[in-house]
N, C-alpha and C positions, 0 to 999 in steps of 0.2 A: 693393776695394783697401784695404789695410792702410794706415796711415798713419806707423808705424813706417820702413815699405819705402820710402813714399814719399819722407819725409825723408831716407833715407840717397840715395835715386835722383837726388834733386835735390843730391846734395854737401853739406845740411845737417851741420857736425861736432859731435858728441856734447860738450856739456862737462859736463866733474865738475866737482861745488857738494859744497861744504863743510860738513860737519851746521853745523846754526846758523844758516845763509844763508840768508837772507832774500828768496823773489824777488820778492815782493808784497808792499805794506802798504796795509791797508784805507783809504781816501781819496784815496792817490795816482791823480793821471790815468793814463787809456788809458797799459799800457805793453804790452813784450813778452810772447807768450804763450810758454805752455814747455810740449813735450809730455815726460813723465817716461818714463826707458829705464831704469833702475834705482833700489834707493834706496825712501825713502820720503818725504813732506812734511805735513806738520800745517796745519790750514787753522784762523784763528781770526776771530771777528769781533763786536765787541764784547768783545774778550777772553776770551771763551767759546770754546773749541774745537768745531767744529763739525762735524769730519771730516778723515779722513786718509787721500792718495791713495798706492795701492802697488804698484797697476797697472801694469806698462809699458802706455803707451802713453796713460796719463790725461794730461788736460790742465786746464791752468789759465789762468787771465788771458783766456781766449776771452771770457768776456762782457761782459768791461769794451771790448775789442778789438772786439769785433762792434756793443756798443750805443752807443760811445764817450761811456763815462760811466767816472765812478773807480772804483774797483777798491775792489771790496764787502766783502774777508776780504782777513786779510795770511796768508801762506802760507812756510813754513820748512820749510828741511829738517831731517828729525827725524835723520837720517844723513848718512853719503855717499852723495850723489846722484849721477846723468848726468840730463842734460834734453838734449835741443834746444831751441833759443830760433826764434821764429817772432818777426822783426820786425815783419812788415807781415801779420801776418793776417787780411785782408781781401786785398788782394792774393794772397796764396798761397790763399784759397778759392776765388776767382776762377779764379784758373790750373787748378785742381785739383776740379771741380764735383761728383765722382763722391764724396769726401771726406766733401761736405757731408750726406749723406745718413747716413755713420758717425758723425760725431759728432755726428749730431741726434739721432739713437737715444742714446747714451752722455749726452747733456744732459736726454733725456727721461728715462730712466733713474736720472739723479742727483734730479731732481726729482720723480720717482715715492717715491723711496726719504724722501725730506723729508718729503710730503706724507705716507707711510706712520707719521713718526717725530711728527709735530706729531698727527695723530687719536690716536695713542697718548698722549700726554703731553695732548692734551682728555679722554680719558676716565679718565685718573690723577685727573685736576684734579675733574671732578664727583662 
């Protein structure tokens, strides 16, 4: 099941963000997640750029949402964006279980690619 499809199935409406806009800032609590439909967004944290999602269909604010803890990197759009906004992302996983299993592959995924990027910069360092 796409998640894309999903969203639009459930009447979620697309909104355009404005390059510049801000949908996360690193410490704020648990907010809305946002799955990206266009566009691009710059993810920073520590003020250090860490990565930038381009994807349709990438998402963001899921782990602060899921672990309900603050929101780890603030995250802008580098353009003009479309997102959907997922308010209750724990509830819409819920409703949608088949989901869970796409974006644990894509979280694993992101976290594969980290882990690939920090052993590279250990063996810069030695």
């Amino acid at each position: 099941m796409n998640l894309l499809r999903t969203l639009e199935n459930f009447c979620y409406k697309a909104q355009p963000m404005a390059a510049g806009t801000v949908f996360l800032k690193e410490g704020d609590c648990p907010c809305p997640t946002y799955v990206l439909i266009s566009g691009s967004v710059k993810v920073t944290a520590g003020g250090v750029e860490i990565g930038i999602f381009k994807n349709p269909g990438d998402t963001f604010g899921e782990m602060a949402a899921i672990l309900e803890q603050p929101v780890s990197a603030t995250v802008e759009a580098v353009e003009n964006s479309v997102v959907y906004v997922i308010n209750n992302f724990q509830e819409f996983l819920s409703k949608n279980p088949t989901l869970c299993i796409e974006l644990l592959k894509k979280s694993y995924n992101r976290l594969s690619q980290m882990n690939k990027g920090v052993n590279i910069m250990l063996k810069l360092i030695k």
